[in-house]
C-alpha positions in Angstrom: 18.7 45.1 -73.0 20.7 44.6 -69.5 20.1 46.8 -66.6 21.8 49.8 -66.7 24.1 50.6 -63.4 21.5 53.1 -62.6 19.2 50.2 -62.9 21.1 48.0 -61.3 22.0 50.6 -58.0 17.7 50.9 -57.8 17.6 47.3 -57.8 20.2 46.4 -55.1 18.7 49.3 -53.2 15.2 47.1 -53.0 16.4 44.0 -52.3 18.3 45.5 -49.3 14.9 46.9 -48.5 13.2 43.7 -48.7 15.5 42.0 -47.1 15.7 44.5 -43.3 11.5 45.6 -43.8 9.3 43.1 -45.9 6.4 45.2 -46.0 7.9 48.4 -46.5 10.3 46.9 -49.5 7.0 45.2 -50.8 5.3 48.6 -51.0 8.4 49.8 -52.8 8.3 46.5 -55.1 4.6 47.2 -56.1 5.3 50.5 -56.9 8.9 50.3 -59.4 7.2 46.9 -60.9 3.8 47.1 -60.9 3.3 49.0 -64.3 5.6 46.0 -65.8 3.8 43.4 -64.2 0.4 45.0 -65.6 2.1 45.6 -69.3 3.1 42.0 -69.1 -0.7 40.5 -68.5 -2.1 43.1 -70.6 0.1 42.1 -73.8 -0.4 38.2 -73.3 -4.4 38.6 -72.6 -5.6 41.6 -74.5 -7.5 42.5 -71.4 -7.6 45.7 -69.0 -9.7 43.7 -66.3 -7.5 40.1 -66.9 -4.4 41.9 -66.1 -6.0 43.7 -63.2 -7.2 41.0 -61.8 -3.9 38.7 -62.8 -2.2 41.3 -61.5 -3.4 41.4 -57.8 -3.2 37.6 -57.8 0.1 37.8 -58.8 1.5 40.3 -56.1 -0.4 37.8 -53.6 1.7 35.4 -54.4 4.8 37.4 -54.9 3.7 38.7 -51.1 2.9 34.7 -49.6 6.7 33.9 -50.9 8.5 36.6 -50.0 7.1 35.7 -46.2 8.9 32.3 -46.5 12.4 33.6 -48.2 14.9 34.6 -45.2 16.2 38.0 -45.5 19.6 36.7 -47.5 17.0 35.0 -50.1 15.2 38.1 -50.6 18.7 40.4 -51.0 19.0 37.5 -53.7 16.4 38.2 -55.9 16.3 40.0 -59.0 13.2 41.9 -58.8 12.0 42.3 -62.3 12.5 38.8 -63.5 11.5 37.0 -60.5 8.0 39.0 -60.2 7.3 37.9 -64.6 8.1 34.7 -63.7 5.3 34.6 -61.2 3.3 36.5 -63.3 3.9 34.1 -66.2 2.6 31.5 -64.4 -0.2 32.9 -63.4 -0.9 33.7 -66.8 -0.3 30.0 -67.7 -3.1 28.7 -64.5 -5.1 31.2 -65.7 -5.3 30.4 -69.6 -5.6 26.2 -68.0 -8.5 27.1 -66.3 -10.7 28.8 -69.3 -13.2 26.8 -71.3 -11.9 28.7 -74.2 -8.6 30.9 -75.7 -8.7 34.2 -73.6 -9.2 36.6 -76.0 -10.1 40.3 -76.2 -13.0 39.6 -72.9 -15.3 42.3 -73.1 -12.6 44.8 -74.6 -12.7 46.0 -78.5 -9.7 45.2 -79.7 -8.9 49.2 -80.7 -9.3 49.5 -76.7 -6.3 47.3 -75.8 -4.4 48.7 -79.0 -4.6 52.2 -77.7 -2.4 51.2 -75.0 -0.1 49.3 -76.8 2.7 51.9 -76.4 3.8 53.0 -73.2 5.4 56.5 -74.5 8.6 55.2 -73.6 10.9 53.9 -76.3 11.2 50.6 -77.6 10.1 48.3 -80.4 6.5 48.7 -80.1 6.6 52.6 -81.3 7.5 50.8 -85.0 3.6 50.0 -84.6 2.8 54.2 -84.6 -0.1 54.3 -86.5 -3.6 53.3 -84.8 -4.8 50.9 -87.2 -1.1 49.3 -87.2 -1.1 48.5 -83.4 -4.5 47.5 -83.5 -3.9 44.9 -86.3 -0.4 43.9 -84.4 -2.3 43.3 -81.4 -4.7 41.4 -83.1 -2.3 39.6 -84.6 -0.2 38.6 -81.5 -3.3 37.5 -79.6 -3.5 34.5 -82.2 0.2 33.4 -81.3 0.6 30.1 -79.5 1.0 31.0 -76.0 5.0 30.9 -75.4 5.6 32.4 -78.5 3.1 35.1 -77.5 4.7 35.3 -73.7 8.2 35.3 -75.5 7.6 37.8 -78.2 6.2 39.8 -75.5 9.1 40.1 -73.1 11.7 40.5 -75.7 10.1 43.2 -77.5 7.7 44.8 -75.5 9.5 44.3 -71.4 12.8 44.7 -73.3 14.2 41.3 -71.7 17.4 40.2 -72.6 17.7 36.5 -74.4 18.7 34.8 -71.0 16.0 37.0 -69.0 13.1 35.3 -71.5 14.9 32.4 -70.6 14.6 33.1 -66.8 10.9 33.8 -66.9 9.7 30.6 -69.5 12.2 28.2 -67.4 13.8 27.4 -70.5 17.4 27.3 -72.2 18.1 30.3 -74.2 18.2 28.9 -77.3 14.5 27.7 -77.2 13.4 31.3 -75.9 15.3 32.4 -79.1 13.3 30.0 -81.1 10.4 31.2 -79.6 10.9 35.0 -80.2 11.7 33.6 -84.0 9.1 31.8 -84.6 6.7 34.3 -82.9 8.0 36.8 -85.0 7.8 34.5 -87.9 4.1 34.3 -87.5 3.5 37.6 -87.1 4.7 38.2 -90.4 2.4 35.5 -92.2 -0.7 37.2 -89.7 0.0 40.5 -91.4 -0.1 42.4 -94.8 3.8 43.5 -95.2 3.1 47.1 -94.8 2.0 46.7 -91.7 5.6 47.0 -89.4 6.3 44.1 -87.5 8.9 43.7 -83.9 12.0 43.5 -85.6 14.4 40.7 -83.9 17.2 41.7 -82.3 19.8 39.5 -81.9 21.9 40.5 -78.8 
């Protein structure tokens, strides 16, 4: 679930950019995170245009507080996590805000399932089958919102225990609870042939 070195090389690599040419290394930011940033909002909303639009506001405000961080903050940061907690707030505002629980606005729920996996491996390939992910998705969508944000960047980002942690500004024993009892839920949501995130417990 860690960065690789690779990983970690491509990270230190952007920092240093962010750090000698803000809007150069913001450019670069956009583009190695933005598709995460986007997965993120899309799982927790169910919604292409709430995750465009949660996006955007999300990289403002990544862009406002990188202009106050001195160069040795911004060499600092760890990219990825700093950029879902932001967007994890957002989220949060966002979902204060509405009259109602977000839910699938304007977008059939078989819309948002079709994207459910990236092509790239990880846990949500478990949920292959079209009317799997689309029940899955339904399913998560009626979690409580940290156990939705929790089950979602544990087994959909791939974030390690104390990176959930880092985004939900919690100890890592509640983001474990969280993942659990997300997981938990999903289960009682769903028939049991339908496969569910399996927890894993590194």
């Amino acid at each position: 679930m860690f960065l690789s070195l690779m990983d970690e090389k491509a990270e230190q690599q952007l920092t240093e950019l962010l750090a000698a040419d803000l809007d150069g290394g913001f450019t670069e930011l956009v583009r190695v995170h933005g598709r995460s940033v986007y997965t993120f909002l899309l799982r927790v909303s169910g919604s292409r245009t709430e995750a465009d639009d949660l996006g955007q506001d999300a990289f403002l405000r990544a862009y406002t507080a990188l202009q106050g961080y001195d160069p040795e903050r911004r060499r600092e940061l760890k990219p990825r996590a700093w950029l879902l907690t932001i967007a994890a707030n957002v989220w949060r505002n966002h979902v204060r805000t509405c009259t109602r629980r977000p839910a699938l606005t304007g977008v059939p729920v078989e819309e948002a399932a079709g994207s459910w996996t990236d092509h790239r491996p990880g846990p949500e390939e478990r949920a292959a089958l079209s009317d799997d992910r689309r029940r899955l998705v339904s399913a998560l969508l009626k979690l409580p919102e940290h156990q939705r944000m929790a089950v979602v960047l544990r087994h959909v980002m791939g974030m390690s225990y104390a990176e959930v942690a880092e985004v939900q500004g919690c100890p890592v024993g509640t983001a474990k609870a969280q993942v659990s009892r997300g997981l938990r839920s999903l289960r009682q949501l769903l028939d049991p042939e339908v496969p569910v995130l399996e927890e894993v417990t590194t």
